[in-house]
C-alpha beads as a LAMMPS data file, in Angstrom:
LAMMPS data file: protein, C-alpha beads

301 atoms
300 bonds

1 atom types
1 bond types

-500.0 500.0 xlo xhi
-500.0 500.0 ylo yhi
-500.0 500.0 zlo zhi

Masses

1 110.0

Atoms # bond

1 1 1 416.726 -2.361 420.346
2 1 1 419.678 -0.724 419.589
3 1 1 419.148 3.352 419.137
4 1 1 422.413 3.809 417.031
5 1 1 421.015 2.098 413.750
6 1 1 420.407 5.521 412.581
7 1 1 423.913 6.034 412.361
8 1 1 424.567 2.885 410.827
9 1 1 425.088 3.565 406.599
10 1 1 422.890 0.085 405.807
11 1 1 421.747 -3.193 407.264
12 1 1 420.293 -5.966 405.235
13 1 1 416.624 -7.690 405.609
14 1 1 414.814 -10.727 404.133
15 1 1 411.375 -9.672 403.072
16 1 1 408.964 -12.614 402.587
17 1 1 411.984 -14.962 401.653
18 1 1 413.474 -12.527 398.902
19 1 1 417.121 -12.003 398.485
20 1 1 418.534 -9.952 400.832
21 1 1 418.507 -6.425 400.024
22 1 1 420.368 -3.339 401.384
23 1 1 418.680 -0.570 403.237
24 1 1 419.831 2.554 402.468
25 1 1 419.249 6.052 404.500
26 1 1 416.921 8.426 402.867
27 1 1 419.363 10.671 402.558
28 1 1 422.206 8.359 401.134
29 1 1 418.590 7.034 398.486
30 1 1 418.063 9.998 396.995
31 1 1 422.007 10.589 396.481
32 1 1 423.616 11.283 392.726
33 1 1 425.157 7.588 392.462
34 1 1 421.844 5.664 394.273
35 1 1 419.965 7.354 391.729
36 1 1 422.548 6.181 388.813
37 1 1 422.111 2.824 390.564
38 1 1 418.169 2.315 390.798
39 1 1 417.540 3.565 387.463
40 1 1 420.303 1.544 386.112
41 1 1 418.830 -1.240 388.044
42 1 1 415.021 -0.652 387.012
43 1 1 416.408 -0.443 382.599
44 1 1 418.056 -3.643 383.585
45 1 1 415.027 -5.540 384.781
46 1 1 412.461 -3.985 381.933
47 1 1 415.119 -5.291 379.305
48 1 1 415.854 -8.524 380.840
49 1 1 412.207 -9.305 380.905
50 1 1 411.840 -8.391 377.067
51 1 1 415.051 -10.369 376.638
52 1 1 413.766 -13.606 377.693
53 1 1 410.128 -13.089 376.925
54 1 1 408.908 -15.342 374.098
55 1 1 408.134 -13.171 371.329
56 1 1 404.952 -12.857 370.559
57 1 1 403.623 -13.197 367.052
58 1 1 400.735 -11.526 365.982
59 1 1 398.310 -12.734 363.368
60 1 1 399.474 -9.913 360.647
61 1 1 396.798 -10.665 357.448
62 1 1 399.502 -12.032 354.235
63 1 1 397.254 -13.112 351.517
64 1 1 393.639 -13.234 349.996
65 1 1 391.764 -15.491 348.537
66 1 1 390.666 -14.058 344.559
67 1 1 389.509 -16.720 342.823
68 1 1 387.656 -20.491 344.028
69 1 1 385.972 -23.293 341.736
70 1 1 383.752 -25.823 343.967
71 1 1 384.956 -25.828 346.876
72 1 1 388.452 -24.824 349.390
73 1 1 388.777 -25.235 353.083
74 1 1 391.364 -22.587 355.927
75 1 1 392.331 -24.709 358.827
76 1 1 393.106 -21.920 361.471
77 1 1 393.502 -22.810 365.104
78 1 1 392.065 -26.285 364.552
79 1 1 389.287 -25.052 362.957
80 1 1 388.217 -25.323 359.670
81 1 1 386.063 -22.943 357.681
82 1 1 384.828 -23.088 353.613
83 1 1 387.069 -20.816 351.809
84 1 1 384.971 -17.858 349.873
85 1 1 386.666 -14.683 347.238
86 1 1 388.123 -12.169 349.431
87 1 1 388.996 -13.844 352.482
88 1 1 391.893 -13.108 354.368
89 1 1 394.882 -15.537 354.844
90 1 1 396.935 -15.363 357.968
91 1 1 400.105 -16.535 359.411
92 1 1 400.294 -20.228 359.945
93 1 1 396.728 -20.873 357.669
94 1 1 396.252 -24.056 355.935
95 1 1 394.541 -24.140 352.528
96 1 1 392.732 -27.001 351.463
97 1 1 390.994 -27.986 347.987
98 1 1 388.739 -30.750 347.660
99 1 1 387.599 -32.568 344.481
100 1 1 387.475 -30.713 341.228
101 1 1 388.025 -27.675 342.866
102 1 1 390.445 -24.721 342.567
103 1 1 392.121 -22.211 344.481
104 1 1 394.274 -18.965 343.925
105 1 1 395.698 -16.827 346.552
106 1 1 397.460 -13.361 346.198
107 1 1 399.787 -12.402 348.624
108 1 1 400.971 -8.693 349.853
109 1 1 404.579 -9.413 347.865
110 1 1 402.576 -10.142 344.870
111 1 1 403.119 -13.754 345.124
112 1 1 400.398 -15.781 343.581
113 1 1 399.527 -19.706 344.669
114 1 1 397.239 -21.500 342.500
115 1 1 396.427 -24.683 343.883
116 1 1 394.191 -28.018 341.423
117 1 1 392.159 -30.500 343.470
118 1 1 392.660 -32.212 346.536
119 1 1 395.886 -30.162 347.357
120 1 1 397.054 -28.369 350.440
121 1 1 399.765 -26.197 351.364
122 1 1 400.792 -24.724 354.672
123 1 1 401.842 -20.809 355.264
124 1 1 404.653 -21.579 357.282
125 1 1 406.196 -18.512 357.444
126 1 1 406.024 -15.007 355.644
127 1 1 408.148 -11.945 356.385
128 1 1 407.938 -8.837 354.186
129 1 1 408.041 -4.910 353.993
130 1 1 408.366 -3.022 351.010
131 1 1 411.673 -1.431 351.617
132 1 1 413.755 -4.529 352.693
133 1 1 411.831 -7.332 350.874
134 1 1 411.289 -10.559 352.767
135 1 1 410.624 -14.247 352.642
136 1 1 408.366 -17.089 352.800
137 1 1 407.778 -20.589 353.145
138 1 1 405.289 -22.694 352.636
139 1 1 404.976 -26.330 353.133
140 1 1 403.219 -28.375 350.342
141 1 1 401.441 -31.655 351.588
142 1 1 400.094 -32.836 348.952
143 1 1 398.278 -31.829 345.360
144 1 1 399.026 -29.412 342.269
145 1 1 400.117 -25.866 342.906
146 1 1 401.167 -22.877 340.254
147 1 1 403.498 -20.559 341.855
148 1 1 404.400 -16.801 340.463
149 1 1 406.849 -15.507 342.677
150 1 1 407.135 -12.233 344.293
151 1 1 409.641 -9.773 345.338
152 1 1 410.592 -11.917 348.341
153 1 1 413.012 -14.971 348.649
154 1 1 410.582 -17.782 348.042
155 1 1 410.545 -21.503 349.429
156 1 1 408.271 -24.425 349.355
157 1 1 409.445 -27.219 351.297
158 1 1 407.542 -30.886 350.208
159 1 1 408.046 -34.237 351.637
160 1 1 410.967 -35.175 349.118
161 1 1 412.718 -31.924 348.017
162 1 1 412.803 -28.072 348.962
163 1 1 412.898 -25.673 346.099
164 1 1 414.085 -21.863 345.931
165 1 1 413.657 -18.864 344.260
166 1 1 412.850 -15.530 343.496
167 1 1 411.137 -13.619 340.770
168 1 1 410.027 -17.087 338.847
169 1 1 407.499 -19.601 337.534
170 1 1 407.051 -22.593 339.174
171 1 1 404.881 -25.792 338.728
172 1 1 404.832 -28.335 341.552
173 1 1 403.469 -31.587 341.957
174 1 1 403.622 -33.834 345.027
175 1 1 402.042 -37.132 345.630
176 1 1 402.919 -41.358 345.373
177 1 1 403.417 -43.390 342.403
178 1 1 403.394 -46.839 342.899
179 1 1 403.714 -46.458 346.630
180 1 1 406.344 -44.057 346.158
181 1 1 406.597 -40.497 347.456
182 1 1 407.615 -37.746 344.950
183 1 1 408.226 -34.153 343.929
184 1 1 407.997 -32.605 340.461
185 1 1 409.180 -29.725 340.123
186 1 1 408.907 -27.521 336.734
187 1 1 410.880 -24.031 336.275
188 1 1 408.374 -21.809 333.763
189 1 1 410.246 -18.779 333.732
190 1 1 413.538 -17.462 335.582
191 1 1 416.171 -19.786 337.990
192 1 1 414.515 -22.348 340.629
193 1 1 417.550 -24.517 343.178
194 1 1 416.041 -27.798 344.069
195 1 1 417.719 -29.652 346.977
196 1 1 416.603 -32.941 348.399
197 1 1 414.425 -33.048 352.135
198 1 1 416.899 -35.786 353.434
199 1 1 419.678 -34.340 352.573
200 1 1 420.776 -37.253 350.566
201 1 1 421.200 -34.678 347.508
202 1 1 424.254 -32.565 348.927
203 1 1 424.416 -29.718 346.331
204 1 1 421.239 -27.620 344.789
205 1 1 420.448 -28.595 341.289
206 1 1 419.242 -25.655 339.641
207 1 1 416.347 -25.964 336.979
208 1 1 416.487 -23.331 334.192
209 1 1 413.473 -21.985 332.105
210 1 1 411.630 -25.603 330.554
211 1 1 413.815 -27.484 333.049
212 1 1 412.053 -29.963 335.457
213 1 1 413.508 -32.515 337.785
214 1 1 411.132 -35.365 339.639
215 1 1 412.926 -36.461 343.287
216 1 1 411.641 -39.429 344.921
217 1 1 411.697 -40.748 348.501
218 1 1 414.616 -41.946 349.318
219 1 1 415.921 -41.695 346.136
220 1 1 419.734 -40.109 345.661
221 1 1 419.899 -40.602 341.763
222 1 1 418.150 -37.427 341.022
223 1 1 418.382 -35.868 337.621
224 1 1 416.928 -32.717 335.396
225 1 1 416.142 -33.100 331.891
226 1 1 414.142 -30.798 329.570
227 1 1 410.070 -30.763 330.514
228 1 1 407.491 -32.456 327.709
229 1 1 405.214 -29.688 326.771
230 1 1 402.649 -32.736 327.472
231 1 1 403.719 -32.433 330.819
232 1 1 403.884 -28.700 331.258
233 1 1 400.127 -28.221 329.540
234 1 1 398.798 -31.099 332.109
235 1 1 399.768 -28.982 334.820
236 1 1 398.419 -25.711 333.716
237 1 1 395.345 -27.205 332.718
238 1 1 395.191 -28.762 336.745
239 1 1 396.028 -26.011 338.063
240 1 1 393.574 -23.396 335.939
241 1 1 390.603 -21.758 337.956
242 1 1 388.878 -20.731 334.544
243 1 1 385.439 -22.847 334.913
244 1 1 386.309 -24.427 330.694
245 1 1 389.216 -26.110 332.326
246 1 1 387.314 -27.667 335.478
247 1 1 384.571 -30.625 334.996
248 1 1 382.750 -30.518 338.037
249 1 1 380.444 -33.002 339.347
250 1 1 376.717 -32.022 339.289
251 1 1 374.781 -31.220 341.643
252 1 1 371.711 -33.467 343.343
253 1 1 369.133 -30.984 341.640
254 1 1 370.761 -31.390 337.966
255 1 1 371.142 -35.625 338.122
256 1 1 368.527 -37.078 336.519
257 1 1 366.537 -39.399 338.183
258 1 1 366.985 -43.264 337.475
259 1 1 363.706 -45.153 335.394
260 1 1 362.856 -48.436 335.555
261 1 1 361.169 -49.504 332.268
262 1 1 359.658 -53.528 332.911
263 1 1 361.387 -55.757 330.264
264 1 1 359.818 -56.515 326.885
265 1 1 360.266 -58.940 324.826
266 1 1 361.250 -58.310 321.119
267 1 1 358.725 -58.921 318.589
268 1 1 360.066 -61.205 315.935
269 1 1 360.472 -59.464 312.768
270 1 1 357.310 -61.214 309.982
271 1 1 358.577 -63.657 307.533
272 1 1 358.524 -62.111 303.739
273 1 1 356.361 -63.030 301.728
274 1 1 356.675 -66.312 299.315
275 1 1 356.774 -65.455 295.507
276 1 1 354.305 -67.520 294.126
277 1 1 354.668 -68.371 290.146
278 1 1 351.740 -66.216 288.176
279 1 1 348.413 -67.773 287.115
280 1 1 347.775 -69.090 284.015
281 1 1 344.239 -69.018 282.113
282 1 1 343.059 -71.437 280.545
283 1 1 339.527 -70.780 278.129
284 1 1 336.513 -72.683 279.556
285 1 1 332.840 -72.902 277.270
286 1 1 329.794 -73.145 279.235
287 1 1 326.809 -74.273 277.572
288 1 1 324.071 -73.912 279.376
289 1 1 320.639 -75.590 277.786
290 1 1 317.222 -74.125 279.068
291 1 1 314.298 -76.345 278.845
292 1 1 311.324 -73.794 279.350
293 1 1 311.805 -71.041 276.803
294 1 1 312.460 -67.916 278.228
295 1 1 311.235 -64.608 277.396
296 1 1 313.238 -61.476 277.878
297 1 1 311.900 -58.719 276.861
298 1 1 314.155 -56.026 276.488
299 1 1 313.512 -52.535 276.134
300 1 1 314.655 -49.485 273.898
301 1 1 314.386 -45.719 274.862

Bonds

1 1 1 2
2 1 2 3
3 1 3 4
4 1 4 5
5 1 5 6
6 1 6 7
7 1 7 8
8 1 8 9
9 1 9 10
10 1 10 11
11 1 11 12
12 1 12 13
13 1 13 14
14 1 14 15
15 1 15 16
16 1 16 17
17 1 17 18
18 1 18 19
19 1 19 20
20 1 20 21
21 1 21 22
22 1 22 23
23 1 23 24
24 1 24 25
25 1 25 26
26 1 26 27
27 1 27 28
28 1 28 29
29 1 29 30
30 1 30 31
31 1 31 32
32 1 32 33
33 1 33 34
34 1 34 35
35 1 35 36
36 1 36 37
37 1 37 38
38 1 38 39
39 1 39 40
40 1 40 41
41 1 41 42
42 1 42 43
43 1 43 44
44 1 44 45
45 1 45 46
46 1 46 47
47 1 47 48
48 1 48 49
49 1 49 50
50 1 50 51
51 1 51 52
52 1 52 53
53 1 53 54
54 1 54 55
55 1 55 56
56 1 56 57
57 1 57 58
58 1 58 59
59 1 59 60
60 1 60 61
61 1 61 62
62 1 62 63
63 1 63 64
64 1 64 65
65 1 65 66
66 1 66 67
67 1 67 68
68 1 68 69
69 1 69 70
70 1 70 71
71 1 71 72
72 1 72 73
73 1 73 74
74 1 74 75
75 1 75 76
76 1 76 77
77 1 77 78
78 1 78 79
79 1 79 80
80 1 80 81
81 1 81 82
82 1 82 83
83 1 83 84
84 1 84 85
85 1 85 86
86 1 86 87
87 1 87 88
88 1 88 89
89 1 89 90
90 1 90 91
91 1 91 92
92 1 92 93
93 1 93 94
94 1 94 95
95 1 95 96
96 1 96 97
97 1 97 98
98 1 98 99
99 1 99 100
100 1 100 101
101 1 101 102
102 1 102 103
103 1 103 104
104 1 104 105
105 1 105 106
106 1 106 107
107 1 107 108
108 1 108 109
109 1 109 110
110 1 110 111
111 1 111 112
112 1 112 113
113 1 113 114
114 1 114 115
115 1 115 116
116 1 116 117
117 1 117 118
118 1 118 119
119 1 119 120
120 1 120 121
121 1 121 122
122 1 122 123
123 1 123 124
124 1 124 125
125 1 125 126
126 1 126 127
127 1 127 128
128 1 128 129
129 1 129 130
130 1 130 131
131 1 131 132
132 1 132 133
133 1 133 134
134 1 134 135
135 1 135 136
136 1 136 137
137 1 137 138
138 1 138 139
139 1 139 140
140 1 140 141
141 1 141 142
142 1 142 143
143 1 143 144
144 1 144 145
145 1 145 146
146 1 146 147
147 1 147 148
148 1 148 149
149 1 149 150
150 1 150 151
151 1 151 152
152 1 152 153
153 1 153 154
154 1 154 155
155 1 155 156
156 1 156 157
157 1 157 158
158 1 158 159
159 1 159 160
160 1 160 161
161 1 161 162
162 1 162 163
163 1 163 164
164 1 164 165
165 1 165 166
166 1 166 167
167 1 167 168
168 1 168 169
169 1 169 170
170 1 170 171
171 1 171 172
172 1 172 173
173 1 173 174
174 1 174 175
175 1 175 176
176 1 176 177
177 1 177 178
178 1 178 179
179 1 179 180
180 1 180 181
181 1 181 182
182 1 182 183
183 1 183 184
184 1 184 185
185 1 185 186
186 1 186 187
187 1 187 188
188 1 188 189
189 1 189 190
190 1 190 191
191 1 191 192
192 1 192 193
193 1 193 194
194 1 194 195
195 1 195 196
196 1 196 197
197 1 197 198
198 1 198 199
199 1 199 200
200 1 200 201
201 1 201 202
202 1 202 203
203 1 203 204
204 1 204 205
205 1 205 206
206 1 206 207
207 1 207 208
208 1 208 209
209 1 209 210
210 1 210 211
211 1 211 212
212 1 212 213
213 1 213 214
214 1 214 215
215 1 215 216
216 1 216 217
217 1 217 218
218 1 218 219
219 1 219 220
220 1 220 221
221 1 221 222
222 1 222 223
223 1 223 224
224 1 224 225
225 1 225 226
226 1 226 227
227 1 227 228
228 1 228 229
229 1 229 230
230 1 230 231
231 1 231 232
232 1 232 233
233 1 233 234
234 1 234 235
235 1 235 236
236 1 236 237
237 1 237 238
238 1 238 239
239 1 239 240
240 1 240 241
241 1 241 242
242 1 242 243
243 1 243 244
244 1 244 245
245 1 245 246
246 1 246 247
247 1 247 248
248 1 248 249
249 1 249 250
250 1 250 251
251 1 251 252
252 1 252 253
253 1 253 254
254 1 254 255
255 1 255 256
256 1 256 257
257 1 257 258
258 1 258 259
259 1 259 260
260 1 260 261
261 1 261 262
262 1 262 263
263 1 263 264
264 1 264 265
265 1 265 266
266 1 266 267
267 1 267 268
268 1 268 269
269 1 269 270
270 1 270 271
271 1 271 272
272 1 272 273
273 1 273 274
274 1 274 275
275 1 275 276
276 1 276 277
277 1 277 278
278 1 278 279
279 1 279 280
280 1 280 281
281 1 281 282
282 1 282 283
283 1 283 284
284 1 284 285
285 1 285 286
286 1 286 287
287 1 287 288
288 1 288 289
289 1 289 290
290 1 290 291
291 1 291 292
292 1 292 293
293 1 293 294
294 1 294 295
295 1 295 296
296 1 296 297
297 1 297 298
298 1 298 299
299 1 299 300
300 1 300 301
């Protein structure tokens, strides 16, 4: 072993198949620049590993449930679970309505979904603080939804179009006619830009107050035009969770229960009655001849 390694400023190892470090002498560790260097060294690695960490995103609560007629389903982590008043909605939630049923959701931007029957939308993503605003996105699937924006730059991406705003009204209505995937999209009250989801439609139409516009699959011809109020007051009316606007089915305790009645024949009405043409009389004379004579004695008080 050679004795003079004390004198020696470094060497290098490998520890357990590490890079190859440098050594230093205790005295040369603890020095003004070795100091600079490991601390430098040691910020380095903690940011590095927050660099390239995935961030993680916590489950922040954005919304509550206020108001459900019949029945509404949250899918959250592939589980589903009946939707009740004051529930919380999180990040990434899926609300779900089934038939007849209603469902309105307030979020913490003020933001207000009201979704008819058989309709589900998506939280996709929602960003917000009170000083700097925020946005959010949801994705429609399928269904009726009333939308009164909040504070916060508002989208709601369907399968045919993606519509934007920000303080506003919106009715939305996504399905298939005739085998064919659509969007309707109504502006109630402020501005509303309406692109196409295939990017077919190149440049945002934008739908002013009683504007709609109706974008189908595949479809590049897309126009606006003024909305029917036939059209407007069918939408409200789906989308209303007041219990006069919803006819829901009744339940197995309130459905009558099904008689059989045996069939009876009808009894023939009786035939009227046959006017016959009055009597006549005709004077008859009896004589009547006794043989024996015949007493009758007849008393008087």
């Amino acid at each position: 072993m050679n004795m003079n390694h004390k004198h020696s400023v470094s060497r290098s190892c490998s520890v357990a198949g590490f890079i190859p470090v440098k050594i230093f002498k205790w005295k040369n560790m603890f020095s003004v620049s070795s100091v600079s260097l490991w601390l430098y060294l040691c910020f380095a690695g903690i940011f590095m590993s927050v660099w390239f960490s995935e961030p993680v995103a916590a489950k922040e609560d954005v919304a509550s449930v206020v108001a459900i007629r019949n029945k509404a389903v949250i899918a959250r982590d592939n589980k589903e679970m009946e939707a009740k008043v004051k529930d919380i909605i999180l990040l990434k939630d899926a609300i779900q309505t089934l038939d007849a049923s209603r469902a309105k959701i307030l979020f913490i931007d003020d933001s207000v979904l009201t979704l008819g029957e058989k309709s589900k939308v998506i939280i996709r993503e929602f960003v917000y603080s009170k000083e700097k605003g925020g946005k959010s996105i949801f994705n429609m699937i399928d269904g009726k939804m009333r939308s009164i924006v909040g504070k916060t730059e508002f989208e709601v991406h369907t399968p045919t179009a993606v519509a934007a705003a920000r303080g506003t009204a919106i009715l939305f209505e996504t399905g298939a006619k005739k085998g064919r995937v659509f969007t309707t999209i109504i502006c109630l009250e402020g501005v509303v830009d309406v692109r196409g989801i295939d990017g077919g439609i190149r440049d945002a139409m934008t739908l002013g107050p009683g504007m709609m516009t109706t974008i189908f699959m595949d479809d590049h011809t897309v126009r606006t035009s003024a909305a029917p109020s036939a059209e407007i007051d069918r939408l409200k009316r789906e989308t209303d969770t007041s219990t006069r606007e919803i006819s829901l089915p009744p339940s197995p305790a309130e459905v009558t229960p099904e008689i059989h009645v045996p069939y009876v024949a009808p009894v023939p009405d009786p035939e009227p009655p046959i006017d016959l043409p009055p009597m006549q009389s005709t004077p008859v004379n009896i004589n009547v001849i006794f043989k024996t004579p015949v007493k009758i004695d007849v008393g008087f008080p």
